[in-house]
DRENSEDREN-80549 format. One record per residue (C-alpha): residue in three letters; x negated, y negated, z negated. Coordinates in steps of 0.001 Angstrom, whole numbers, padded with zeros to 6 digits, always signed. Layout:
<recs>
alaXYZ ...
</recs>
This chain:
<recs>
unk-090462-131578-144451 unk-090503-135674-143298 unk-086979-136729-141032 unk-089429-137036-138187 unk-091056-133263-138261 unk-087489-131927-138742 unk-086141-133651-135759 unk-089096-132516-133802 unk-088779-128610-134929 unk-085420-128293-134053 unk-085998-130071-130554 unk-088438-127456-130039 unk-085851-125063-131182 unk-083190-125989-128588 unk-085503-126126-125421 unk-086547-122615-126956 unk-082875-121363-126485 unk-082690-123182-123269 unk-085378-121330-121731 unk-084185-117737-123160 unk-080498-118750-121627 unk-082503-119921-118598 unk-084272-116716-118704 unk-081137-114411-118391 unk-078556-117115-115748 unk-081270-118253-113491 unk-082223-115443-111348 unk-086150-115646-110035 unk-086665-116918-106645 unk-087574-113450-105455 unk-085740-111258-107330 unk-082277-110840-108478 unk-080149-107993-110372 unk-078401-104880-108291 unk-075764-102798-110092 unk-075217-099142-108605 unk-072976-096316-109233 unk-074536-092482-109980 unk-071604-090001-109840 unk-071612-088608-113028 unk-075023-089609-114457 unk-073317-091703-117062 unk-072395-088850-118750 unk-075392-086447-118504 unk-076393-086290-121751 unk-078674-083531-121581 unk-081082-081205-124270 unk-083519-078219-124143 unk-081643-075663-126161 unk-083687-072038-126627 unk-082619-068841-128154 unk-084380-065616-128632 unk-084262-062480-126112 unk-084338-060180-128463 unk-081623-061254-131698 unk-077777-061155-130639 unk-077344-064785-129275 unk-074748-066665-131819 unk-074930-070641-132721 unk-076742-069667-135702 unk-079523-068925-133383 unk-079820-071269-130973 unk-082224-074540-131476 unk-082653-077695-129819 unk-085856-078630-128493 unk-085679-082249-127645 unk-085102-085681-129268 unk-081310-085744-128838 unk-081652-088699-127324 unk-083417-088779-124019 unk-081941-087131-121190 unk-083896-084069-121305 unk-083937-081146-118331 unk-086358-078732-116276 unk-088608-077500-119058 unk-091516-075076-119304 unk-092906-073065-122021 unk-096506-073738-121473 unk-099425-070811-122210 unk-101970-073496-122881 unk-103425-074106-126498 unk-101696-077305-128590 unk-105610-078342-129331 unk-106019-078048-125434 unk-103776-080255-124545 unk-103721-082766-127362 unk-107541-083014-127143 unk-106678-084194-123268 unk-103811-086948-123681 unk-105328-090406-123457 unk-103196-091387-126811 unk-104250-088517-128683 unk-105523-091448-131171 unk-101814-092008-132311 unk-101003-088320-132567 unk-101413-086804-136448 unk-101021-082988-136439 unk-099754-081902-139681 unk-102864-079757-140757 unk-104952-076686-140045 unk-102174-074680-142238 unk-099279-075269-140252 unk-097612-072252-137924 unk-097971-072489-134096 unk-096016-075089-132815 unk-093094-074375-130204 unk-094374-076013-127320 unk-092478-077771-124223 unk-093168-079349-120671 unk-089821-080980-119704 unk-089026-083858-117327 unk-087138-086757-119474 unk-085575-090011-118048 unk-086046-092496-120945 unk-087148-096312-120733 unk-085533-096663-117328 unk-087301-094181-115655 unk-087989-090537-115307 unk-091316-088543-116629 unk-092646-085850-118162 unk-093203-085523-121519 unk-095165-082905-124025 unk-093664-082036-127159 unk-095048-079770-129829 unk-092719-078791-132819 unk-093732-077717-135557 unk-091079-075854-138258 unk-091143-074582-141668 unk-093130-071391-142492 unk-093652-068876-140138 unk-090917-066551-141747 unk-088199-068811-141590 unk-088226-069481-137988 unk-084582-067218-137752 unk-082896-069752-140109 unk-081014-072666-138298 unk-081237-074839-141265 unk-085302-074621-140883 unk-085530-075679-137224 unk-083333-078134-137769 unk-085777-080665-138882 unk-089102-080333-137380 unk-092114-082376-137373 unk-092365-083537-133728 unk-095255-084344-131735 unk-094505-086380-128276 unk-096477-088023-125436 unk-095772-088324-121839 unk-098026-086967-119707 unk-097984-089111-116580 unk-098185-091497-119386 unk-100237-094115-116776 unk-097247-094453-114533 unk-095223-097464-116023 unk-098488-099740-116199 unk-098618-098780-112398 unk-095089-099999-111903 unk-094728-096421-110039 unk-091723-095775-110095 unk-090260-092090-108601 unk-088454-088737-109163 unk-089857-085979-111415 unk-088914-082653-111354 unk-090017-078639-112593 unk-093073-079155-113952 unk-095539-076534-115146 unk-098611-076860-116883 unk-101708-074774-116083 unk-104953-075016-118059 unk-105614-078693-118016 unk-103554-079646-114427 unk-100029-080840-114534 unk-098311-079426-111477 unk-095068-081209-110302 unk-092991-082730-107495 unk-093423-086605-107257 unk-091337-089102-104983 unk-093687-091745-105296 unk-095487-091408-101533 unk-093710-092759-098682 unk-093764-089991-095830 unk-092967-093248-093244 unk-089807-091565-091033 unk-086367-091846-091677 unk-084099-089441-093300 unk-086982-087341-094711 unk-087766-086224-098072 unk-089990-088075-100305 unk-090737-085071-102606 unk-094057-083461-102541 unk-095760-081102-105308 unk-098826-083171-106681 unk-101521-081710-109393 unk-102643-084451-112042 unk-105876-083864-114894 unk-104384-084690-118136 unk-107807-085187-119257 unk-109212-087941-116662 unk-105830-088634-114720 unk-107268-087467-111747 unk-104313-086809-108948 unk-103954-084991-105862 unk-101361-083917-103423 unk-100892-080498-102913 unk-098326-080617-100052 unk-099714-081351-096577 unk-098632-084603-095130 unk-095441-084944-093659 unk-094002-081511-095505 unk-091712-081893-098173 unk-091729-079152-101127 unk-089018-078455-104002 unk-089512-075839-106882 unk-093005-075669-107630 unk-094120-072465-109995 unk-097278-071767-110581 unk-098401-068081-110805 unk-099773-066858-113859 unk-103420-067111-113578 unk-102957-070385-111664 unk-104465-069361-108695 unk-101223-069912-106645 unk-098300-072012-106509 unk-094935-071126-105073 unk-092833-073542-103408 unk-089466-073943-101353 unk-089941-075805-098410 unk-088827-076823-095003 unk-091961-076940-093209 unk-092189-078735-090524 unk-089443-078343-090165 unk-087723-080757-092308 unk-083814-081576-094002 unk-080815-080735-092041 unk-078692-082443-093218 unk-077776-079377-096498 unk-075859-080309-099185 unk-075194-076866-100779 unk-077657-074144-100142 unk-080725-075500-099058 unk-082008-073395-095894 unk-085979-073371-096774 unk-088723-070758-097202 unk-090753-069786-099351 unk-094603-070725-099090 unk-097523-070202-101560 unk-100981-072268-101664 unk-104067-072093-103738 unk-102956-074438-106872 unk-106517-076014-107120 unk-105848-078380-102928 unk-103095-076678-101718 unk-105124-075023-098812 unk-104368-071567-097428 unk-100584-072421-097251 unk-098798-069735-095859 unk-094976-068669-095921 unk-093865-065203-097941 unk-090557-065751-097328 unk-087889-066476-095005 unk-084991-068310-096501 unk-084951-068740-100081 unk-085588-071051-102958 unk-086490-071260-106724 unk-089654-069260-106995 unk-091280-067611-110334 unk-093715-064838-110981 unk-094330-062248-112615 unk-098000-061680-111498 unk-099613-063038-108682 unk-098781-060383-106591 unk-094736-060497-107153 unk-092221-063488-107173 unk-088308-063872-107685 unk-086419-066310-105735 unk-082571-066703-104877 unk-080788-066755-101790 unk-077746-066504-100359 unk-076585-062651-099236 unk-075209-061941-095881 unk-072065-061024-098430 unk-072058-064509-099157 unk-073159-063976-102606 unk-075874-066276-103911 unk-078285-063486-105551 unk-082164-062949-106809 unk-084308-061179-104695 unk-087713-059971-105523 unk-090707-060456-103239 unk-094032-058195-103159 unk-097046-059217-101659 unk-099097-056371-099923 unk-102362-055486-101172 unk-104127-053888-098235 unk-103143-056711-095520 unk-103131-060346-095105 unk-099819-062084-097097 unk-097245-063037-094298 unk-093432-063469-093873 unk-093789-060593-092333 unk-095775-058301-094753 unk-094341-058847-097709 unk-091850-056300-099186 unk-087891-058204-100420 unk-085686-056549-102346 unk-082247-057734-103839 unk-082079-057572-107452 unk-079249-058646-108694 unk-076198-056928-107614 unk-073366-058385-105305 unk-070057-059406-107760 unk-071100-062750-109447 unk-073697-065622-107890 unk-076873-065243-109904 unk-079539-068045-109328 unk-081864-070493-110588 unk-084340-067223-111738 unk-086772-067403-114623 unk-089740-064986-115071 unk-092674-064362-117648 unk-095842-063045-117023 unk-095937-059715-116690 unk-092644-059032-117533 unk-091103-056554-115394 unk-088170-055447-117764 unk-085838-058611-117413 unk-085516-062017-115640 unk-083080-064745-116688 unk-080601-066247-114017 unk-078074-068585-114332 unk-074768-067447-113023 unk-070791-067866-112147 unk-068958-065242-112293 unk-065459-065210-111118 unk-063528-065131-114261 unk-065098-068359-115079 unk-065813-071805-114454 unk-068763-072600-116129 unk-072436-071790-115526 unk-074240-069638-118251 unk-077539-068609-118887 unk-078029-064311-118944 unk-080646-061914-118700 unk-081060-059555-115951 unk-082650-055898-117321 unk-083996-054675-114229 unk-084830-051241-115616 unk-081282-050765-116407 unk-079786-052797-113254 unk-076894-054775-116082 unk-076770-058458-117441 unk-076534-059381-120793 unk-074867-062561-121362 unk-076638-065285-123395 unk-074970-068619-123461 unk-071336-067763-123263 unk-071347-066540-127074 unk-072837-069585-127870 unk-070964-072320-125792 unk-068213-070464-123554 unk-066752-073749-122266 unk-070203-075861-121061 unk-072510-075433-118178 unk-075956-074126-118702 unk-078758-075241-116011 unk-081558-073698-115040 unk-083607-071315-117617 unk-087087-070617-118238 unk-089032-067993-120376 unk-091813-068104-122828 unk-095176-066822-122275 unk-094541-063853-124677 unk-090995-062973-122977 unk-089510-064002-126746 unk-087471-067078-125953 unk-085577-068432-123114 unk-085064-072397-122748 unk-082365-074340-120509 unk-080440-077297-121066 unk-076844-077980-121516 unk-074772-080953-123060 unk-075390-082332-126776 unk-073499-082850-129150 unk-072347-085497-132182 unk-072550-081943-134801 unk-075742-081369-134416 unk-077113-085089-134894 unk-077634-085899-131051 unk-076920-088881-130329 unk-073555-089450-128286 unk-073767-093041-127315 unk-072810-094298-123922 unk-073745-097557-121894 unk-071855-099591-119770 unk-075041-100484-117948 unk-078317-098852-117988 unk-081308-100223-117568 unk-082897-098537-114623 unk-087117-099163-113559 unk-087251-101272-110805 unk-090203-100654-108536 unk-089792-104634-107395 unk-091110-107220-109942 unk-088116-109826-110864 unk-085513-107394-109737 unk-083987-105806-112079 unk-081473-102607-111598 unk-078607-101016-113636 unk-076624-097941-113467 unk-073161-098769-114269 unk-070250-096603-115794 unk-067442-096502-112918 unk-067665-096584-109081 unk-067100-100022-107192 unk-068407-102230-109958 unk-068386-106161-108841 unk-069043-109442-110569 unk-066808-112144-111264 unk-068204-115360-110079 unk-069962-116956-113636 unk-070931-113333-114014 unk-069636-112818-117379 unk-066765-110137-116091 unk-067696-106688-114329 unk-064396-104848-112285 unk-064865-101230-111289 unk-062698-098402-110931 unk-062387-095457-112733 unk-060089-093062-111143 unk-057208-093207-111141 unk-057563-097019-111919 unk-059247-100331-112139 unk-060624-101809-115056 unk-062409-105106-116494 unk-064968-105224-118576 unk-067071-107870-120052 unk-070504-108082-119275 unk-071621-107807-122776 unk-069507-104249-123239 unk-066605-105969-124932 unk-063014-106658-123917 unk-062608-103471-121867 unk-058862-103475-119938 unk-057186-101715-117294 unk-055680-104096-114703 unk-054642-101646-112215 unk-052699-098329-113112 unk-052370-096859-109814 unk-055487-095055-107849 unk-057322-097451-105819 unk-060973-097568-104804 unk-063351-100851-103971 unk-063436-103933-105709 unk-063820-107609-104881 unk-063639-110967-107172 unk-062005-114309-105310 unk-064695-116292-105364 unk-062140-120017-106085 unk-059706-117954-107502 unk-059935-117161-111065 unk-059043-113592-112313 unk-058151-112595-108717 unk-059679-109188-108079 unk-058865-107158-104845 unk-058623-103738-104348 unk-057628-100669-102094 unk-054449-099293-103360 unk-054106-095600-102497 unk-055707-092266-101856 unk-059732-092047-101199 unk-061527-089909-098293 unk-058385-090179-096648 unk-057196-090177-092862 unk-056345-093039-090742 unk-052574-092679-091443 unk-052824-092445-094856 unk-051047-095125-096657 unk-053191-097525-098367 unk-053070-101446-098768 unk-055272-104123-099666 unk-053876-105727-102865 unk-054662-108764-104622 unk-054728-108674-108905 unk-054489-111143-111830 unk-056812-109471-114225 unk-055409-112286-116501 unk-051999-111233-116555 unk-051489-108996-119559 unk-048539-107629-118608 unk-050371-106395-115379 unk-047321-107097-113730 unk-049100-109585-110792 unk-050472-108171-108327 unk-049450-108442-104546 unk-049467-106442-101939 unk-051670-107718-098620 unk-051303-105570-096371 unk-047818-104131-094979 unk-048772-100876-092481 unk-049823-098675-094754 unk-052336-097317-092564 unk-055560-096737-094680 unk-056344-100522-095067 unk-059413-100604-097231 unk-062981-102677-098455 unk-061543-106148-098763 unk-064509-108763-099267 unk-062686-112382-099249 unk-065176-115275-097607 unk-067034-117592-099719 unk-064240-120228-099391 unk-061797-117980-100430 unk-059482-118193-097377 unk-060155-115170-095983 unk-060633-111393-096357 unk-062341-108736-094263 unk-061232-105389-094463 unk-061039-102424-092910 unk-057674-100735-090875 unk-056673-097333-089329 unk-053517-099372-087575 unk-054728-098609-084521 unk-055518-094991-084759 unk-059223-095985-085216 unk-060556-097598-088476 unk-061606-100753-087224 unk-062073-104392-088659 unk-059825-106949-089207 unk-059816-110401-091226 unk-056321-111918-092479 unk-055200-114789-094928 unk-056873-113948-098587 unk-053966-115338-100177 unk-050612-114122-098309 unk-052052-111392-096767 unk-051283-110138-093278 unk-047362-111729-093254 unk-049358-115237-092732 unk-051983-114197-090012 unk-054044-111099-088774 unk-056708-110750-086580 unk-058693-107961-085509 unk-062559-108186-085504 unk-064251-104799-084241 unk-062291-102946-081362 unk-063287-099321-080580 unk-062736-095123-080966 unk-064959-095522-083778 unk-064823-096347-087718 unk-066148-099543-088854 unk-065606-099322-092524 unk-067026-100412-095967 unk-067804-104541-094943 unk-069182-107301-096470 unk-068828-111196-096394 unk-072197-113023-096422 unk-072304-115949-099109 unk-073029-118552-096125 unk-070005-117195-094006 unk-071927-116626-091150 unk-072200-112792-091144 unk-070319-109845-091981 unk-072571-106735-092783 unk-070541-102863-092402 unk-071500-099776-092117 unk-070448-097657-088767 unk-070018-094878-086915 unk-069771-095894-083124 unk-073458-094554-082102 unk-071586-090714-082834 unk-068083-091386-083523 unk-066580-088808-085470 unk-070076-087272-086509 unk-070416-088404-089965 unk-073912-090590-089150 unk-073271-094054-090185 unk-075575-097179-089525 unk-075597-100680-090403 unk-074707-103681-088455 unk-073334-107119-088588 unk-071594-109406-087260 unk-070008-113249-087035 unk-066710-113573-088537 unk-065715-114714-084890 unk-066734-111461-083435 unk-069939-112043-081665 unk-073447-111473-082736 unk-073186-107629-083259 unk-076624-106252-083923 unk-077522-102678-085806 unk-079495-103287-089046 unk-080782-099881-089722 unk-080356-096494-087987 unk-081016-093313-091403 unk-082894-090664-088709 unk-080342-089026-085845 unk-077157-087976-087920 unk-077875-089772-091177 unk-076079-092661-093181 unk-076252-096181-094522 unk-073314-097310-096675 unk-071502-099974-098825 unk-074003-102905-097848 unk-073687-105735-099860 unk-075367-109553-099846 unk-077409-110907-102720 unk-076633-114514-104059 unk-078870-116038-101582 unk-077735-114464-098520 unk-081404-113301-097573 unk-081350-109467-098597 unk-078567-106506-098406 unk-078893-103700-100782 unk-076981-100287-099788 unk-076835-096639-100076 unk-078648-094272-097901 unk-080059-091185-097196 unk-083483-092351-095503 unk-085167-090715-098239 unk-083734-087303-097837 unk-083045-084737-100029 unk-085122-084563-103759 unk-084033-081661-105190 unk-082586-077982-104729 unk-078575-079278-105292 unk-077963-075753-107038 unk-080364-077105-109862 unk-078024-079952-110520 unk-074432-080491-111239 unk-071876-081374-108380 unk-072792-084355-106491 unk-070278-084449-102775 unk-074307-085738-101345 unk-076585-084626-103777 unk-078765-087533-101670 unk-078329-091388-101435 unk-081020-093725-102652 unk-080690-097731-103190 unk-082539-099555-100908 unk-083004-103413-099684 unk-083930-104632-096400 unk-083970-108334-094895 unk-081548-109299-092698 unk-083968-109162-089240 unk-084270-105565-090317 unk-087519-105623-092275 unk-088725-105232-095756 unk-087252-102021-096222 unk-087858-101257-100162 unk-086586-097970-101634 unk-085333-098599-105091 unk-084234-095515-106973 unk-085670-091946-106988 unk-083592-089458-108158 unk-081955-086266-106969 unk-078458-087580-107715 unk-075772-089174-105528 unk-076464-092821-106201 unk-074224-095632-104581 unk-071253-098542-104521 unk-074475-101476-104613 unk-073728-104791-105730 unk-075800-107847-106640 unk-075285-109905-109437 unk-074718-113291-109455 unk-077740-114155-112000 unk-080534-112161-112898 unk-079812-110004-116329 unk-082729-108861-118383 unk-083690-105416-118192 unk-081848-104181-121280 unk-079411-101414-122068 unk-075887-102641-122569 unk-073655-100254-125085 unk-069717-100676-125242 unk-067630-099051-127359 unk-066314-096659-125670 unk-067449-093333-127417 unk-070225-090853-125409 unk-068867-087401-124231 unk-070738-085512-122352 unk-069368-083542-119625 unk-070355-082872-115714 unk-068511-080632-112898 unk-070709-077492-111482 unk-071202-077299-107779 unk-068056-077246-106097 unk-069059-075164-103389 unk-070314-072671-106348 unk-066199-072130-106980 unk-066104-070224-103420 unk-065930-066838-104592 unk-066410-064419-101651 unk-063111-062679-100521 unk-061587-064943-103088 unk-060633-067368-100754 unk-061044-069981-103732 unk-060605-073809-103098 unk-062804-076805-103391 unk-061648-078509-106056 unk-062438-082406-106830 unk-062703-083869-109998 unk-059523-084613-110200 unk-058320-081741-109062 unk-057709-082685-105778 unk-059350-080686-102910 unk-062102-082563-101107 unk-064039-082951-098479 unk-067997-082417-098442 unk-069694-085645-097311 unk-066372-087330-097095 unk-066690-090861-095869 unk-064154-093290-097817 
</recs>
């Protein structure tokens, strides 16, 4: 190659790694990067597992369904045909079935959250000869055939919640987030019906009615569905208080409720449904509902009967068609603190336990049967012996629903960036840690519990945090402290605050002179700003001034405005809007109001000072919370408004508890970032589940502390 050619490739080479650097630091003009906390969601690491009804349930017997990589929940053993459905999928082009001799495949429906965002997938699996199927070593590898089936959804950029999806003939019939219902603090979740074949979809649930729990009856005439009504979310975060309402599967007309109070519906035929409620003995049980054959179906004709006996709560039921010798449930029992999977005989009136011979020490969530009554599927934790895949990321890439804006879930609660952006601080009870942005150079800088972080913006290193007890009351001691994340012997850090009296969410001002936090001095958590460097010993002030809590603030990069989330509309009633203010104290005006008794928390500014990103429940509830693991709100979406109050943009869907926003300073590429730190998967069951009736058993936190429901920080 000539001197002159050389010189000119590796120009081109240079700007080429300018641009890719450029690509990553310089975030778009209308866009940006938000990291968020999900309690717990780090460590989901979820698979379909199955074992037989009818062999003695042992490890030896039970299989895993799904990928082992994917976290994989919710599934359904469908009755269609494999050629039925593969002839439908729109990539059926890429799919090779292994040949006219192979065995039936094992076929699946599940909801998966892969690529950023959550969908529903269809995976036949195909195993060894047909008389092997008993031997673990044979289903261990089998050939796999995958597609999603709401396959057109990322080139829509639609981006929403999934959940219990059940396939009948050629309709897909699920719950969807992905339709605005336009007023506050109500559910996004409606059941919708989609044509594999031509992609044709339609809502099933009437407008303005939110529905959880879809089942579909066996000749999929009807589908079965909790619901509110018009009713619409109280505010639940345990037991969900809807009914039960069926509708013709094919447009969701003649809706009509079965059932007062109850969730979870299956059949058995389309004449008789299970569903679970809680007893007036405070036991969560399955009841049985039959629909009358000689009258019109109403609340008030149809026949309930308790089925599963008081002693244990038994939930989550799971039917086949025409099965009336046993259901499957998932249950707690009092002599133990994890969830299993059992069968119910209801000829006999006894359980037979499933899952506990197989796994005594991890939750099981949430079972469904096979068509033929032979298996029953749920999903539980993987693990590293049976090849899964145990990796875990310090940030995961997360579908954003806004073009240039990219989102993350982050390991940790109360994640912030250092200024350049290369250093991440969050905490991780009982401490605070660093972490590079890259996954590397993971310390702890902080050994003592503490909650909220903050970088100095001039400082280098400086982090601040609240030093003491979380969800605590106004007299509690806890102090603003400032800390060298530089100093290895982690040895520097200084104390800001001197009362004691629950001093919390420092946010220093741009200049670095300053901090805004919150106080309980006074008997009411109010706001005050002091010196960012010597702390309240060189100068206090108090900002906000009322019997209220103004809490969980927010220094704008310009200075002008302090954002903060409050409860002075209802003091004392949990509801909690958002407002600013000037640093001087005037200016007050309320941001956004989350319906009558709802909340908006832990705003936070982007880079440019034009948008705030927080927590809230404006979208409502998602999910039955009994279908999940322990969330304190299984509720709280990400969301982004302007600051004149406009532009409202909801930016996760999920039925999880997601919050602790904060924006990058530079946009970072939509990519998974690993760290070392090895995967285990593990998750707390409801705690409200660990109230045993006439037990008088505690709530217990995770770490093992008792705590409040909806507890505000």
């Amino acid at each position: 190659m000539k001197p002159q050619l050389l010189c000119i490739f590796f120009l081109l080479y240079f700007f080429a790694l300018l641009c890719s650097a450029a690509s990553e630091h310089e975030a778009p003009s209308t866009g940006g990067t938000i990291v968020f906390t999900t309690l717990g969601r780090s460590n989901y690491a979820w698979d379909i597992y199955t074992l037989t009804t009818s062999d003695p349930p042992s490890p030896s017997n039970e299989l895993r369904v799904t990928d082992g990589e994917s976290v994989n929940f919710n599934g359904q053993f469908p009755s269609t045909s494999p050629s039925s459905v593969l002839s439908l999928l729109h990539n059926r082009s890429l799919i090779r079935t292994p040949g006219p001799q192979a065995p039936p495949p094992l076929q699946l429906v599940y909801v998966t959250e892969r690529n950023g965002m959550p969908n529903i997938y269809y995976d036949a699996l195909y195993y060894g000869a047909p008389g092997s199927t008993r031997s673990r070593s044979a289903l261990e590898v089998p050939v796999r055939l995958q597609a999603p089936l709401l396959g057109l959804e990322e080139s829509k950029n639609r981006v929403s919640m999934k959940d219990r999806p059940s396939l009948s003939g050629e309709n897909l019939i699920y719950v969807s987030t992905h339709e605005d219902p336009g007023e506050p603090r109500t559910s996004w979740a409606a059941v919708y019906s989609t044509h594999l074949g031509t992609g044709l979809t339609r809502r099933l649930t009437p407008s303005g009615i939110a529905d959880f729990s879809p089942a579909v009856s066996p000749s999929g005439v009807w589908t079965a569905v909790a619901s509110y009504g018009k009713e619409g979310w109280g505010g639940e975060v345990e037991e969900l208080s809807t009914d039960i309402y069926v509708f013709l599967t094919r447009d969701g007309t003649h809706r009509v409720k079965v059932v007062e109070h109850g969730g979870w519906p299956c059949w058995v035929d389309d004449s008789t449904l299970y569903f679970h409620r809680r007893s007036e003995d405070q036991w969560i049980s399955v009841y049985k509902a039959t629909f009358p054959k000689d009258k019109p179906v109403s609340a008030e004709s149809v026949t309930i009967q308790r089925v599963t006996p008081p002693g244990l709560h038994a939930f989550t039921p799971a039917t086949s068609p025409g099965n009336h010798k046993f259901i499957a449930v998932a249950t707690r029992r009092p002599n133990s603190s994890f969830r299993h999977i059992e069968l119910f005989d209801i000829v006999k009136n006894e359980f037979i336990e499933l899952t506990r011979h197989v796994s005594p020490t991890t939750h099981h969530l949430n079972p469904f049967i096979s068509p033929d009554s032979a298996r029953v599927g749920y999903h539980k934790c993987r693990g590293e012996s049976n090849g899964a895949k145990a990796t875990q990321l310090l940030l995961e890439n997360v579908k954003s629903p806004v073009p240039n804006l990219s989102l993350f879930r982050m390991y940790g609660s109360f994640p912030s960036f250092s200024p350049a952006g290369d250093r991440i601080a969050y905490v991780d009870f009982p401490g605070v840690y660093v972490v590079n942005r890259d996954g590397s150079n993971l310390r702890q800088v902080f050994h003592l519990n503490a909650f909220g972080s903050a970088w100095d913006p001039v400082r280098k290193g400086i982090v601040y945090t609240s030093a003491g007890p979380e969800f605590s009351s106004v007299s509690t001691e806890v102090d603003i402290v400032s800390i060298n994340v530089d100093d290895v012997e982690q040895s520097n850090y200084k104390r800001l605050t001197i009362d004691g009296k629950n001093n919390a969410f420092p946010s220093p001002s741009p200049d670095g002179k300053r901090i805004v936090f919150r106080s309980g001095r006074s008997g009411h958590k109010n706001l005050y700003i002091m010196d960012a460097i010597e702390g309240e010993t060189s100068w206090i002030e108090r900002l906000t001034d009322g019997p209220w809590t103004d809490t969980m603030c927010n220094w704008s990069p310009d200075g002008d405005w302090i954002a903060f989330s409050s409860d002075r509309y209802n003091p004392g009633s949990g509801s909690f809007e958002l407002y600013m203010i000037h640093p001087n104290g005037t200016g007050l005006r309320r941001l956004l109001r989350s319906g009558s008794s709802g909340r908006v928390n832990h705003p936070s500014f982007s880079p440019d000072g034009k948008l705030l990103v927080f927590t809230t429940d404006y979208g409502g509830i998602s999910a039955e919370p009994i279908s999940n693991p322990h969330h304190y709100q299984p509720y709280g979406e990400i969301f982004t408004m302007k600051l004149d109050g406009s532009d409202l943009k909801r930016l996760t869907h999920n039925s999880y508890e997601d919050g602790t926003p904060t924006w990058a300073p530079l946009y970072i590429n939509p990519v998974d970032v690993e760290w070392p730190r090895k995967g285990e998967c593990a998750f707390e069951d409801c705690h409200w589940l660990n109230e045993m009736p006439g037990r008088g058993t505690k709530l217990v936190g995770p770490w093992g502390l008792a705590k409040p429901q909806c507890g505000v920080l």
